[in-house]
C-alpha positions in Angstrom: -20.2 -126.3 -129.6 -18.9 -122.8 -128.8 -15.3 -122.3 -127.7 -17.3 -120.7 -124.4 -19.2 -123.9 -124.3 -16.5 -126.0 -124.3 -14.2 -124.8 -121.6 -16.9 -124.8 -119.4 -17.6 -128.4 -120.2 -13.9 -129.1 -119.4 -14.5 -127.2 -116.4 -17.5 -129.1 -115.3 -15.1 -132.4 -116.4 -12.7 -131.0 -113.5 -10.7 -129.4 -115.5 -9.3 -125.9 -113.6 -10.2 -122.7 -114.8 -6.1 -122.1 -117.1 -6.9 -125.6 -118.6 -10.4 -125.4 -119.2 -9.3 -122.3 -121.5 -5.8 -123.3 -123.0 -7.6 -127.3 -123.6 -10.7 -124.9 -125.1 -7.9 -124.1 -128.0 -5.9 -127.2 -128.6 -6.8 -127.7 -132.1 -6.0 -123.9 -133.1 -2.8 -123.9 -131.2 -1.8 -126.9 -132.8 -1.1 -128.7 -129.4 -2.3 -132.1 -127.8 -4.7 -131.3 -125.3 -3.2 -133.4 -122.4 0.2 -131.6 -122.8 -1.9 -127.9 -122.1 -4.0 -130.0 -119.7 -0.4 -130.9 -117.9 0.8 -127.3 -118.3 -1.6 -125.5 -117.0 -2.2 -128.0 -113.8 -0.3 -125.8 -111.5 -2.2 -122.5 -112.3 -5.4 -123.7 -110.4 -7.1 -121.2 -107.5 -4.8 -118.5 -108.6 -1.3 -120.6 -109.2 -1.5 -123.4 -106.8 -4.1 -122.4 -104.3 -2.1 -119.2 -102.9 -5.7 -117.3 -104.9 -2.8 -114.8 -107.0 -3.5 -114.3 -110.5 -7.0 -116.2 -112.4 -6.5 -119.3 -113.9 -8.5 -118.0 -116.8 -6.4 -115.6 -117.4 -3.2 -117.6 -117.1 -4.6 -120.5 -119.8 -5.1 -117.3 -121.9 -1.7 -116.3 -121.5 -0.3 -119.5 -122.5 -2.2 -119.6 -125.4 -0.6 -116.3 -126.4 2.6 -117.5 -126.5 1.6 -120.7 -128.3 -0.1 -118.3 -131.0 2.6 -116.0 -131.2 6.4 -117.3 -130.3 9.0 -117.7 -132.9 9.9 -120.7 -130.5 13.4 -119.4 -131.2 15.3 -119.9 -128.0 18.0 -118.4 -128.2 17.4 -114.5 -128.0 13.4 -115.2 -129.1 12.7 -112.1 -131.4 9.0 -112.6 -130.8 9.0 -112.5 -126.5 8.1 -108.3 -126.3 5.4 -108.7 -128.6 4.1 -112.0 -126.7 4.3 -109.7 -123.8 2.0 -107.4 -125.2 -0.2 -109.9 -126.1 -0.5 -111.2 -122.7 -0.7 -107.5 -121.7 -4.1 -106.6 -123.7 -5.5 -109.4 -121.9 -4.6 -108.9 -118.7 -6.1 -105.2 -118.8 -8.9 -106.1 -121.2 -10.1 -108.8 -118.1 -9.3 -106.0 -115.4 -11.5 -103.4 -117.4 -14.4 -105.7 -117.4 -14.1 -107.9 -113.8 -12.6 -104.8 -111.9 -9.6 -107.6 -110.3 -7.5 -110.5 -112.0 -6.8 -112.1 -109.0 -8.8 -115.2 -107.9 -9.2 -114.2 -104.1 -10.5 -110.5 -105.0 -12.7 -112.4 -108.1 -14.2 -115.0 -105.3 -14.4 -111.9 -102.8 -12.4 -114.3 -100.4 -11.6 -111.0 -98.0 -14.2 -109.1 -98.9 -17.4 -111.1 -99.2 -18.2 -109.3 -102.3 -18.1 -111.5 -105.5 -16.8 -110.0 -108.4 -17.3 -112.7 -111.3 -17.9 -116.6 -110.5 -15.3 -119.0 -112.1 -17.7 -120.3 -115.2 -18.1 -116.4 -116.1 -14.0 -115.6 -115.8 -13.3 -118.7 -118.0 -15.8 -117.6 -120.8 -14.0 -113.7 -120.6 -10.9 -115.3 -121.0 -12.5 -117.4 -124.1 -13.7 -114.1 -125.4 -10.4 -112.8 -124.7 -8.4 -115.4 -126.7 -10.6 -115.2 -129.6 -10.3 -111.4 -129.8 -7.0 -110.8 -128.8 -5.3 -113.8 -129.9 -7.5 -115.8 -132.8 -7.9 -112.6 -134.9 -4.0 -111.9 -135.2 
């Protein structure tokens, strides 16, 4: 089963769109899947329902800083290059979906449908593999 494959599976499990993605990855970020599956609970329908920023974008984001933190707390030598990470996916999503919020994704005020959950969740897949998995 494809990475792709499997978030959506997680999605169709009830998973939301940031844990479908960051569960997707558990093995290669070296992290049980119910402690993503509890981290990203609050980034469903755009953090919490308010529609803001993807889900799928925000798992891929997590995963980011799981692939490339020092973990260092105290003054974390690795958190501007973790920013860039989460950076090149952020745009990377915007150049291909033309929004990285969930309302203008859905078309909530628009009525125009930009890209449907399943297809934001396999980007961000894509995303993490290219971005992240190739580092």
């Amino acid at each position: 089963m494809t990475k792709k494959e499997l978030a959506i599976a997680n999605h169709d499990k009830g998973y939301n769109c940031c844990q479908a993605v960051a569960c997707a990855f558990s093995k290669e970020l070296n992290v049980p899947e119910d402690v993503l599956f509890k981290a990203g609970e609050g980034f469903g329908l755009g953090m919490g329902c308010t529609n803001g920023t993807c889900g799928a974008i925000s798992g891929a984001v997590m995963a980011a800083g799981f692939v490339n933190s020092s973990g260092v707390i105290t003054n974390p030598p690795t958190k501007a290059s973790t920013y860039a990470l989460s950076k090149e996916i952020h745009q990377k999503f915007l150049e291909k979906n033309g929004a990285t919020l969930c309302k203008d994704l859905k078309g909530i005020e628009t009525g125009k449908v930009l890209r449907s959950c399943p297809d934001c969740i396999m980007d961000a897949v894509e995303l993490v593999e290219e971005v992240l998995m190739n580092k």
